[in-house]
N, C-alpha and C positions, 0 to 999 in steps of 0.2 A: 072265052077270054082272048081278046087282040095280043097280038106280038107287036101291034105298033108300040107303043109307049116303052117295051122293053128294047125295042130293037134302039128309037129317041135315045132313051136312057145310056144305051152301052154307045151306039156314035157319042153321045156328048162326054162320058167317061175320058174313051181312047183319046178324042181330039184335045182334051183336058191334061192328057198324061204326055202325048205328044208336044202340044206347045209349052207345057213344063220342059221336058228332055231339051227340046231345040234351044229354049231361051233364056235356059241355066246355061248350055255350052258357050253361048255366044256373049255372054253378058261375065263368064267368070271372073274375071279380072279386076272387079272395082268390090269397092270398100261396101258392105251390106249394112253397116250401121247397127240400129238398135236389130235387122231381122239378120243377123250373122247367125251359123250354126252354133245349136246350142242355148241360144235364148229362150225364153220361155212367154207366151203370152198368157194374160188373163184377163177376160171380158166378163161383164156385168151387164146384164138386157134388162129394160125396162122399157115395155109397149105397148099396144092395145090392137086387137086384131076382133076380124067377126069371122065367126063359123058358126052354122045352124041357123042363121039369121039372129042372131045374138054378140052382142060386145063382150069382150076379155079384156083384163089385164094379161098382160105376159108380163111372167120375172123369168131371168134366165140366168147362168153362168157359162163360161168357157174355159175352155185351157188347150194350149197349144205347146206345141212344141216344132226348131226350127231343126230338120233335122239338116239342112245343109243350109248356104246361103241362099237365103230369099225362099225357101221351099218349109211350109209349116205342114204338119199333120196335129189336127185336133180333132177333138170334140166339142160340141156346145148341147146346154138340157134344157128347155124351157118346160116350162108350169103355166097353162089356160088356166088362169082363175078367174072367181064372178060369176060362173053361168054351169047349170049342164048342156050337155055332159062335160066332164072334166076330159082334159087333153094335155096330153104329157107327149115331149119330141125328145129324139134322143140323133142327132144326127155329125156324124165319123164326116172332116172332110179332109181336104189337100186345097192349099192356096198357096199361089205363085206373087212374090210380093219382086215385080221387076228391079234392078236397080238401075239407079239414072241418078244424075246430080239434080238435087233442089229439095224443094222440103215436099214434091207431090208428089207420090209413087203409084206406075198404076198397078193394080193386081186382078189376078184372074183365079178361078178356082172349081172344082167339083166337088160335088156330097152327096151320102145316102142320106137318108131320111127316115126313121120309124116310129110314126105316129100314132100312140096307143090314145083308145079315144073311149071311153067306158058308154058301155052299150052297143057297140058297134065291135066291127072286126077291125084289124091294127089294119095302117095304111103304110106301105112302101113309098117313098119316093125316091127318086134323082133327079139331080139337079145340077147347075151352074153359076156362077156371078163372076161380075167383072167392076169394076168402079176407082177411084184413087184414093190413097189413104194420103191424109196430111200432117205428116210429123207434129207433133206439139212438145219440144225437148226433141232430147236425145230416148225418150225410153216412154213415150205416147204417140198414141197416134188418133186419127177422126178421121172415118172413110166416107165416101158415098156413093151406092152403086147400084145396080139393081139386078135382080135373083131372078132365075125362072128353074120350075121344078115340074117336074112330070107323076103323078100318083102312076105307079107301074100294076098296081092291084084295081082298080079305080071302078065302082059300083054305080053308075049314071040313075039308078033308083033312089041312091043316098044321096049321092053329090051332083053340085050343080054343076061345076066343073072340074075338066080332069088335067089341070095344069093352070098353073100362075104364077105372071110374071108382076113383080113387087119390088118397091125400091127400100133399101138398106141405107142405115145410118149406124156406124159402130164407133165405138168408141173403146180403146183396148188399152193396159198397158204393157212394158214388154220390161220382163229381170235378166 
């Protein structure tokens, strides 16, 4: 087993938690809106992805939590249905949701990843994204951005590849 992808994985973590630290300090001062500490988000996935050389639906849920301004710690589950093997993700992340005046905000973020995939052995990843969410109200929001994740266990027998980078469209609202 490579230490690259783990070694990947922990540079993108640090550099993750870094430009959090730096750009929470420097941004303290202004109004964080609906991502003020203490809100709460909750997202609804609805998508279609191929693994195995086969189409999925994905449903998913989220929930988040701001625990200072502009800085969420969540979870999100998603559910591979339609196809075997069935594929269930269960992935802890952190997202820095910038503040700036206007209704587009960008945001940046890291997550693990743990993908149980039946008949196979579970997949590790880590990963990144970055893109802008666009207010809708005071208490929605519609992002667009794009993710790249590293499989840190990663089997080149089973899989075709051992990293991909994918673009994101969420839609979340925030209590």
């Amino acid at each position: 087993m490579t230490m690259r992808p783990l070694y990947t994985a922990f540079v993108l973590l640090l550099t993750g938690i870094s430009a959090l630290i730096i750009t929470t300090q420097a941004g303290a001062a202004t109004d964080a809106g609906p991502f003020r500490q203490g809100s709460v988000r909750m997202s609804i996935m609805i998508g279609s992805g191929t693994a195995f050389k086969q189409d999925y639906t994905i449903l998913g849920v989220g929930l988040g939590y701001y625990v200072a301004d502009g800085i969420e710690a969540g979870v999100d589950v998603e559910s591979w249905q339609g196809n075997d093997p069935r594929i269930t993700r269960l992935s802890p992340q952190v997202l820095y949701v910038h503040q700036m005046s206007g209704n587009a905000k960008p945001y940046a973020g890291v997550f693990y990843r743990r993908t149980s995939i039946s008949q196979y052995k579970d997949l590790n990843d880590a990963g990144a994204r970055a893109g802008l969410l666009f207010l809708y109200g005071r208490k929605a929001y519609v992002g667009l951005g794009l993710a790249y994740e590293s499989h840190l266990n990663c089997d080149r027998t089973v899989y075709e590849s051992c990293a991909d980078t994918y673009p994101e469209l969420r839609l979340a609202i925030i209590f």
